[in-house]
Backbone as CSV, one residue per row, in Angstrom:
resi,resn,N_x,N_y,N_z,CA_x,CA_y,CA_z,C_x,C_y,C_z
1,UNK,-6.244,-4.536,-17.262,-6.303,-5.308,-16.047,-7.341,-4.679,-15.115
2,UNK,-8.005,-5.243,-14.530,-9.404,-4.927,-13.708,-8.580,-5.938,-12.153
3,UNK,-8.538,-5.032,-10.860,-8.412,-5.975,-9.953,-9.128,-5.256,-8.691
4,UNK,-9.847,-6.437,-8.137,-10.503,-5.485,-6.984,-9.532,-5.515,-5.252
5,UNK,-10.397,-4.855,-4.355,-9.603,-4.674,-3.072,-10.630,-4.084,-2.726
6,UNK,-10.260,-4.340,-0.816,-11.291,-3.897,-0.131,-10.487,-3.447,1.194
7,UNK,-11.158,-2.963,2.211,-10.284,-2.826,3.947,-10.724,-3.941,4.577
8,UNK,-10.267,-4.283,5.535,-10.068,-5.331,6.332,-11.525,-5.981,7.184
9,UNK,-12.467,-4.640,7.653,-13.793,-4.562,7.957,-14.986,-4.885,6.821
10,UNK,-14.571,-4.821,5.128,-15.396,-4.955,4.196,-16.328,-3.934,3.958
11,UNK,-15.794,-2.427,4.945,-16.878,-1.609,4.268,-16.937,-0.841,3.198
12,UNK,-15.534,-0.808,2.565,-14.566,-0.172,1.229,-14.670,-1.246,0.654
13,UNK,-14.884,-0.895,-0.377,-14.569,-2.008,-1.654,-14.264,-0.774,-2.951
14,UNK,-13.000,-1.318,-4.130,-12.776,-0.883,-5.159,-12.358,-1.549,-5.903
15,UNK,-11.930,-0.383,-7.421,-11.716,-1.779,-8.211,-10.334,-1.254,-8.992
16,UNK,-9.732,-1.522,-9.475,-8.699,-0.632,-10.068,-8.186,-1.347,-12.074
17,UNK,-8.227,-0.229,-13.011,-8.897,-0.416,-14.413,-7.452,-0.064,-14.653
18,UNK,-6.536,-0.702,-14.982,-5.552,-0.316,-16.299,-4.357,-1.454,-15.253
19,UNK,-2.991,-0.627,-15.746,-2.003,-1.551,-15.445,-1.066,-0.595,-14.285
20,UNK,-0.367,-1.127,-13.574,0.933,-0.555,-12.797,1.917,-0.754,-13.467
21,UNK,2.832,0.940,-13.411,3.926,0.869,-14.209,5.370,0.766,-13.175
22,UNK,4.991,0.388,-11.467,6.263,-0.302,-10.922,5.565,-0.425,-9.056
23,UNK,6.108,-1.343,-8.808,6.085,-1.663,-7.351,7.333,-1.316,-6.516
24,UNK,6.815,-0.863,-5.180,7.878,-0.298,-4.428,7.864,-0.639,-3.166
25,UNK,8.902,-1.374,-2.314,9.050,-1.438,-1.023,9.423,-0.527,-0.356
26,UNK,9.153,0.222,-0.029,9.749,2.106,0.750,10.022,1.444,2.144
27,UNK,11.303,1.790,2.548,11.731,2.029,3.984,12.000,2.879,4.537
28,UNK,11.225,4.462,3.980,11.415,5.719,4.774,10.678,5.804,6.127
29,UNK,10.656,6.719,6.747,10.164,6.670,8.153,8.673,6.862,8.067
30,UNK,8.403,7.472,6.533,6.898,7.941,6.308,6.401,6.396,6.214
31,UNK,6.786,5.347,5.251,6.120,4.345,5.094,5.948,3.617,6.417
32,UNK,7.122,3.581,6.987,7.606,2.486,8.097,6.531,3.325,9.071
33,UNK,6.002,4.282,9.654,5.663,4.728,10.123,3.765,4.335,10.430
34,UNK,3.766,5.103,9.263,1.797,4.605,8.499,1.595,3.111,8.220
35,UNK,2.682,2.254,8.007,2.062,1.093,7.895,2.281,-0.074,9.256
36,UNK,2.959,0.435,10.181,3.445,0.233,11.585,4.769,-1.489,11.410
37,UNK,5.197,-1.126,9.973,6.089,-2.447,9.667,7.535,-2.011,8.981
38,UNK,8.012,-3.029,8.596,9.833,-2.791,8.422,9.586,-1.623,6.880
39,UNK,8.379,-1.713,6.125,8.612,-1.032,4.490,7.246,-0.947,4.623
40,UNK,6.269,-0.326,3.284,5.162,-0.073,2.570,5.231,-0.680,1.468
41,UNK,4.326,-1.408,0.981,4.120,-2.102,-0.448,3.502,-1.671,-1.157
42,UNK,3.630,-1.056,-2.389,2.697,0.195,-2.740,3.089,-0.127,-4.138
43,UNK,2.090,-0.503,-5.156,1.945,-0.355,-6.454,1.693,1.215,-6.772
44,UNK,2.298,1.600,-8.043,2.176,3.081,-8.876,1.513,3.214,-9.975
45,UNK,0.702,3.942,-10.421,0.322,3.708,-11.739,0.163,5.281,-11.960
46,UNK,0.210,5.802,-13.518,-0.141,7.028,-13.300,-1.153,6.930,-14.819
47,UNK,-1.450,6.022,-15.180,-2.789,5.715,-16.066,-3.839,4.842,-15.706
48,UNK,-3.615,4.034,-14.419,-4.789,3.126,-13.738,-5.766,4.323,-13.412
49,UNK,-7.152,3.585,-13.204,-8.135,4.396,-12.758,-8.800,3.550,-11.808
50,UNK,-9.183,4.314,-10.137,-9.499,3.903,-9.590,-10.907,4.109,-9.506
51,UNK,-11.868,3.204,-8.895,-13.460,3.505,-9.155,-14.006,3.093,-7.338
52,UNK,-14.408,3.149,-6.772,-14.960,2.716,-5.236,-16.159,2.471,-5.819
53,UNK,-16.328,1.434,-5.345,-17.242,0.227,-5.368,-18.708,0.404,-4.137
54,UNK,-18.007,0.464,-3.130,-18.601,0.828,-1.839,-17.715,1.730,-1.076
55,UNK,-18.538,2.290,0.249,-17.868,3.119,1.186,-16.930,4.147,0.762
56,UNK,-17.138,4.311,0.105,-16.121,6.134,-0.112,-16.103,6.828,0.721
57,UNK,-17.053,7.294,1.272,-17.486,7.829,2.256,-17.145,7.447,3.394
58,UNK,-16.618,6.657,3.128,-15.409,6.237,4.888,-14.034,6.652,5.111
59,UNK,-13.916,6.392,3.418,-12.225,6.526,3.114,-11.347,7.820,3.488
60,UNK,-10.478,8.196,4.198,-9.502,9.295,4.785,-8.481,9.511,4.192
61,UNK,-8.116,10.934,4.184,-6.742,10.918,3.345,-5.986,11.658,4.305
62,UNK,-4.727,11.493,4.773,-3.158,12.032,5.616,-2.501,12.526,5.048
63,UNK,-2.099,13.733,5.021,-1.168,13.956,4.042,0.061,14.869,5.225
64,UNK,0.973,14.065,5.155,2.444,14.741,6.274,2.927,16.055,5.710
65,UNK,2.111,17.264,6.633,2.622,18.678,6.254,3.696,18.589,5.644
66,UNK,3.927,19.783,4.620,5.625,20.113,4.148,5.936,18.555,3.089
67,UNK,5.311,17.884,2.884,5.734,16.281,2.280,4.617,15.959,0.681
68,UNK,5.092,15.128,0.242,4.437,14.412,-1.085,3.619,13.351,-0.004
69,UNK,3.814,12.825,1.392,3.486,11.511,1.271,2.038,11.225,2.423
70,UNK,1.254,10.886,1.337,0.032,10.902,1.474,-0.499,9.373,1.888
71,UNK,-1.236,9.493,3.575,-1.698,7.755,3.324,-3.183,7.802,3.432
72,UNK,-4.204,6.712,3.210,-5.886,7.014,2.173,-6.226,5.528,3.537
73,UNK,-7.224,5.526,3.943,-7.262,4.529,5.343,-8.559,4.687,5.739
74,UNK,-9.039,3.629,5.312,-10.566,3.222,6.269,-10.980,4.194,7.778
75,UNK,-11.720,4.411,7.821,-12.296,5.144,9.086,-12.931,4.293,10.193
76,UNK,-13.150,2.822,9.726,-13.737,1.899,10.778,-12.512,1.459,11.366
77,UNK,-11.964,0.509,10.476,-10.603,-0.608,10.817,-9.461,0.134,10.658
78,UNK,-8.971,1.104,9.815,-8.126,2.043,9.499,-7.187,1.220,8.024
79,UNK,-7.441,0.020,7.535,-6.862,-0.610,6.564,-6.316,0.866,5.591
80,UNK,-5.287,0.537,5.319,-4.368,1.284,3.901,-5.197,0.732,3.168
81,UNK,-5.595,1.850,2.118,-6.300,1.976,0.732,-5.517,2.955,0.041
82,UNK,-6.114,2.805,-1.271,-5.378,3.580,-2.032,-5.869,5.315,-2.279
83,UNK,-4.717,6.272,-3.202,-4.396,7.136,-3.209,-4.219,8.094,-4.231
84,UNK,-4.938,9.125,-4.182,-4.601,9.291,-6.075,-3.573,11.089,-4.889
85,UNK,-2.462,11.175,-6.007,-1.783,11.943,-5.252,-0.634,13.070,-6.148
86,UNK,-0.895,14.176,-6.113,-0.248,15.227,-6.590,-0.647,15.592,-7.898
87,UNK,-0.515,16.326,-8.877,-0.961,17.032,-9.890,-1.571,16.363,-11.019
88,UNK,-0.577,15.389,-11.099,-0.911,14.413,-11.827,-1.489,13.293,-11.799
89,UNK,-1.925,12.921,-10.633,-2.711,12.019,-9.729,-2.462,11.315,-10.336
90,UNK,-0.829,10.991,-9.400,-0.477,9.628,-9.514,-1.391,8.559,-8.257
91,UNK,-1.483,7.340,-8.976,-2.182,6.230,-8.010,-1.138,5.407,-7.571
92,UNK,-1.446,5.670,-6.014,-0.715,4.711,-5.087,-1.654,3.840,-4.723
93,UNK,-1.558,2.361,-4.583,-1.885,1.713,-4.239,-1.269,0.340,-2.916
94,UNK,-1.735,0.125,-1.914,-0.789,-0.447,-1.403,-1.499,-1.796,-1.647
95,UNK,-0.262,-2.819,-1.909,-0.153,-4.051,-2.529,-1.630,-5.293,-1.425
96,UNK,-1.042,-4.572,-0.277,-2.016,-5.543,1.000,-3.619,-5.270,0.687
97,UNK,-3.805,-4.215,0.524,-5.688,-3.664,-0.049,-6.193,-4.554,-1.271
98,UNK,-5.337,-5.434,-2.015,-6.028,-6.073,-2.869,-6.453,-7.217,-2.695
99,UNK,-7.633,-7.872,-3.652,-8.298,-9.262,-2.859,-8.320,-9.852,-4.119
100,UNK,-7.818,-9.425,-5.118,-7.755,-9.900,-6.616,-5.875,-10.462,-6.650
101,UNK,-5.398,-11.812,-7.261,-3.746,-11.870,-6.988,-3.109,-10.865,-8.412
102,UNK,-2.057,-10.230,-7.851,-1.285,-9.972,-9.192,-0.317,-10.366,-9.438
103,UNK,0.241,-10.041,-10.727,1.413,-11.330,-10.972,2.902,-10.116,-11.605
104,UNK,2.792,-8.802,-10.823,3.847,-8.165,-11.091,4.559,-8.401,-9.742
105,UNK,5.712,-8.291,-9.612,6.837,-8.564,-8.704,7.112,-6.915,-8.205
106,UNK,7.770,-6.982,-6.876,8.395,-5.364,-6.887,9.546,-5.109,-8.121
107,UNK,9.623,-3.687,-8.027,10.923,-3.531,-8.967,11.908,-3.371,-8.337
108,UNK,11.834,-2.960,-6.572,13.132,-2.445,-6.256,12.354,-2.038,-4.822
109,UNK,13.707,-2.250,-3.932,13.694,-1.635,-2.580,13.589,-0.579,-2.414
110,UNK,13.453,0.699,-2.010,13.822,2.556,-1.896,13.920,3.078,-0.337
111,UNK,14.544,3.887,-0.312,14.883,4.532,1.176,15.602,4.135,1.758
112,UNK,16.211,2.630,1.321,17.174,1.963,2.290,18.161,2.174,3.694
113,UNK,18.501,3.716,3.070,19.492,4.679,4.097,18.373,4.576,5.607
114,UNK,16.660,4.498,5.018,16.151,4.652,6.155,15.760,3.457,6.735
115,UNK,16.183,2.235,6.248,15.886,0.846,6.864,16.126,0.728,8.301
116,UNK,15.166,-0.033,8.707,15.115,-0.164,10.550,16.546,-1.105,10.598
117,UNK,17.025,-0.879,11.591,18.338,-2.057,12.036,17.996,-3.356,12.511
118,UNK,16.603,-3.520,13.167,16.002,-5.327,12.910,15.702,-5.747,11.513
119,UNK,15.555,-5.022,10.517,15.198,-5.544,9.475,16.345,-6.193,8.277
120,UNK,17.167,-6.761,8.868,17.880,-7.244,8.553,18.685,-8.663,8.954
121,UNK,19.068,-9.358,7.900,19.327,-10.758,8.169,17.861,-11.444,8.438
122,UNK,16.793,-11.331,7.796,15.278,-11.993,7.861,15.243,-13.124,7.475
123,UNK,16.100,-13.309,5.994,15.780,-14.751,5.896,16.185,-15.960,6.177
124,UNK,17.248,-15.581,7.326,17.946,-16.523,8.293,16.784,-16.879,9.796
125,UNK,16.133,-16.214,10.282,14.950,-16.323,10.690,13.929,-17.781,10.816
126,UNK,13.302,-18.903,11.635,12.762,-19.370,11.662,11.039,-19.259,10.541
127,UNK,10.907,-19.975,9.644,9.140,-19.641,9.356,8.426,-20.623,9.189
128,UNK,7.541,-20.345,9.674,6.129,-21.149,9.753,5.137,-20.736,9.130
129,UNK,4.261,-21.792,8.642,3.382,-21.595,8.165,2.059,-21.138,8.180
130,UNK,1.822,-20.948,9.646,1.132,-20.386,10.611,1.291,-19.435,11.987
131,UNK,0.622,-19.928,13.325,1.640,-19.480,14.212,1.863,-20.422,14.876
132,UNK,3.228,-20.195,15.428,4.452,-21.071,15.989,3.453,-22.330,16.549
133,UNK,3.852,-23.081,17.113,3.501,-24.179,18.166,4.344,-24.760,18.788
């Protein structure tokens, strides 16, 4: 599988070469935190290979002293990009950085204990297809 992604400004572009072996909605305070929303959407792979296309040289890496959890973020717009991370450089990828569709589903919620208390009862919620009017 070949799928590309870029940041939000278009000055990153990559491409990512093999398959993901699971998707994850994280509701720890690290995700909820870095991505300023209820979870993080973050594909895993630990045989994909990532290649940058453009702008590397923009791309930033965070890594939360004392922690595994590392976030990789544009330097113009600050868009989440992806992550190659710990010994084995595993690849994180977050699901929103891609501009190619994929057709794997999450596997599972994680952190739950750390779920925000609005984030719940959502799909009782009004939605639109746009914004409101």
């Amino acid at each position: 599988m070949n799928i590309k992604g870029s940041c939000l400004c278009a000055k990153v572009h990559f491409e990512i070469n093999g398959d993901f072996e699971s998707f994850y909605l994280c509701h720890c305070q690290y995700c909820r935190k870095d991505t300023g929303s209820a979870h993080a959407s973050n594909l895993f792979s630990t045989t994909a290979k990532l290649h940058w296309l453009a702008g590397q040289d923009r791309v930033k890496a965070y890594q939360v002293p004392s922690t595994r959890h590392m976030k990789s973020f544009c330097l113009n717009c600050g868009s989440a990009l992806p992550s190659l991370q710990g010994p084995g450089e595993l690849l994180v990828v977050p699901a929103g950085s891609l501009d190619d569709p994929i057709f794997i589903k999450p596997s599972a919620h994680i952190f739950m204990t750390s779920r925000s208390e609005w984030d719940q009862g959502l799909e009782n919620i009004p939605k639109w297809a746009g914004l409101p009017t």
